[in-house]
Structures are given as structure tokens and as C-alpha cells.
N, C-alpha and C positions, 0 to 999 in steps of 0.2 A: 056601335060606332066608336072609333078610334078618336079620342078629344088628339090635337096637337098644344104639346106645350107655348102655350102663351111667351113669344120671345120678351128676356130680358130689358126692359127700359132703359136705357140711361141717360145722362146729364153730359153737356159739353162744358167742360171746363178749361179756360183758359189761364193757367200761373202768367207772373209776370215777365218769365225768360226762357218759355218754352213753348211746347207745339200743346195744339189741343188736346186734350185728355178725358177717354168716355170714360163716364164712371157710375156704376150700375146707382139705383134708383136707391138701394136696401144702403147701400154705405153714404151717400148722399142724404139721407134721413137723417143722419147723426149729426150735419153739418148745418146747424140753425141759423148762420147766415146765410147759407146757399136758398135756407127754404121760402125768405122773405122772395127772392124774385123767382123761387115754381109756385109761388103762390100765387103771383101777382097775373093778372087776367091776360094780359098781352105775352105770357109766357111760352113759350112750343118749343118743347122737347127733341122735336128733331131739326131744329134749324136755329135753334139758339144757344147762342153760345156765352156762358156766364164767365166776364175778366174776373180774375182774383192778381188786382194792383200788389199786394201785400203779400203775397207766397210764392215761392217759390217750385219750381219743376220738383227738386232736388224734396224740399219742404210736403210738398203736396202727395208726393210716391211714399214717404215714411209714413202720413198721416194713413194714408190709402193702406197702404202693407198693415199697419196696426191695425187695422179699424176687419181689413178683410179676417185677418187671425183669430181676433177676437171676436167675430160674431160668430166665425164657424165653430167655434169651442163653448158653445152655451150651457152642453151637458157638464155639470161640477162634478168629478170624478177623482180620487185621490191621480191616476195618472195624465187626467187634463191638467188637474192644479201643476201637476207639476212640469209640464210639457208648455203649457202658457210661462209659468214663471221661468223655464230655459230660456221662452222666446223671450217673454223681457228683457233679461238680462244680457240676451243679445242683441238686443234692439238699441239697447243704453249701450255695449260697449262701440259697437257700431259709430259712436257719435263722440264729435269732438266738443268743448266745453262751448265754444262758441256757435255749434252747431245747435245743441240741446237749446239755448237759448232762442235762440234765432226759430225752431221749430215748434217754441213753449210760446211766440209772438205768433206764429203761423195755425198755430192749435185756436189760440184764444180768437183770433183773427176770424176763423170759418167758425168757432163756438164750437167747439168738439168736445164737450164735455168729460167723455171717459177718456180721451188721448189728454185735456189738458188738467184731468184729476192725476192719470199717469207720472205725467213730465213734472207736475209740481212736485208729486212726492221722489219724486228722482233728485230732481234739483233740493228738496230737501235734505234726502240723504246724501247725498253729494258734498253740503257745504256744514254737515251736523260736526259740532265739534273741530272744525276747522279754526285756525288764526281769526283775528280780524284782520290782518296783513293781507290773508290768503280771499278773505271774502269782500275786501273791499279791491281787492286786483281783478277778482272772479267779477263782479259787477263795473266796475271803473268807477271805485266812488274814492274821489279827492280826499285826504283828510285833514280838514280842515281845524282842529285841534290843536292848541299850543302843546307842548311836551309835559306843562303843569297842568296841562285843562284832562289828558289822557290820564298822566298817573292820577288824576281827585276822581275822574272816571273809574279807574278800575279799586281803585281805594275803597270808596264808598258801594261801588255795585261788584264788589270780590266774587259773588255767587254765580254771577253769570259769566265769568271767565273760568271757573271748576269745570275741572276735564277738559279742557280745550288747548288743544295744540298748541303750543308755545310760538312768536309770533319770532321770525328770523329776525 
């Protein structure tokens, strides 16, 4: 007797600026807020549909595209390693600085643990060795520092300004 493939499950997900979006059952596992309402007993898979207030269409398709690349490359092989770290690194250039942000809020948002292990060491590398100029513009943090308070700043903490971009 011929078993037939047991069809694909999926999840209704609803971002906050778009159309519904099915999303198989295996990529929705990694999404630990998703799982608190398939958890929850009043749940049904095919007629329910889960808002995500806090992501985006645009947010939710990057998370998705990662999430599908990376599980199907599970076998660690010198030309997976290197074929995953292509896709990185086109994944990142893909993204504009307020976008990476905005999808590093969107990541933590659904709990996506290996998209938001990703996007942090992204955005690490991103702002390593940069100005303070350049990383408090990269964030929007005011600087609130008299011009005497910054140079006793960098006077007494000289170490942490070694190697780092000169500030325009």
C-alpha cells in the first residue's frame, strides 16, 4: 500500500501592514512567541489566524527567508559553510541600517533566537571600531556631555577609544 505524504501544516500569520501569510509549521517552531497561542487550547490551525501588531510584511518575509535557508543547510560541510555564509552576507547587504534595526526589534519580537543571534552579531560588526559620532547617530543617542565632561571621558578611559575611527 502506497502511504500519501501527510500535507504540510501551516500557521496563519497576520504582520501589521499586510495580507495573511501561511507559514509552514517547521519555521514557525523557531518563532517562541508564535508558540505561546498554538499552544493555547482554543487554537485551530486552519481558521486561525495569529496578528503580529509589531512586524512587518517586509520584516516577517526576511525573518521567513532566513529561517527557510537555514534549516535546509543543516548538513555542516566545508561548501555549505561557505554557501550559508554567501547567503549572509547577502542577506546583510540586502538591508539598509534602519532596516537591520527595525528587523533586530522584529526578530526579538517573534523570539527567533538564531535570526536574533544573527542580526546582533551583525550589528556588532557593523558598529565595531566605529566613532562615537558615528554610533550615537547609528542609535539617536543625544549627547548629553559638556565638551569638558567628553575630553575627562576620553582622558581617563583612553583604552577604549584605541583603534577606533576618529570622530568627524
Amino acid at each position: 500500500m502506497v502511504e500519501t505524504p501527510k500535507p504540510k501544516r501551516t500557521i496563519s500569520l497576520k504582520p501589521c501592514d499586510g495580507n495573511v501569510v501561511e507559514v509552514s509549521s517547521m519555521i514557525v517552531k523557531q518563532m517562541q512567541t508564535i508558540q505561546s497561542f498554538i499552544e493555547d487550547d482554543s487554537f485551530i490551525a486552519t481558521t486561525t489566524i495569529i496578528p503580529l501588531p509589531n512586524v512587518t510584511a517586509f520584516q516577517l518575509s526576511k525573518i521567513i527567508d532566513y529561517l527557510n535557508y537555514h534549516s535546509n543547510g543543516k548538513v555542516v560541510t566545508n561548501d555549505v559553510k561557505e554557501l550559508t555564509k554567501k547567503f549572509d552576507e547577502e542577506f546583510m547587504k540586502e538591508l539598509e541600517h534602519d532596516q537591520l534595526k527595525e528587523l533586530l526589534h522584529a526578530a526579538n519580537y517573534l523570539n527567533v533566537k538564531e535570526v536574533l543571534d544573527f542580526l546582533c552579531q551583525a550589528l556588532v560588526d557593523l558598529i565595531q571600531d566605529k566613532s562615537v559620532k558615528f554610533v550615537r547617530k547609528f542609535f539617536g543617542v543625544v549627547n548629553d556631555y559638556s565638551v569638558e565632561e567628553e575630553k575627562e571621558i576620553r582622558r581617563t578611559h583612553a583604552w577604549a577609544f584605541e583603534g577606533v575611527e576618529e570622530d568627524c
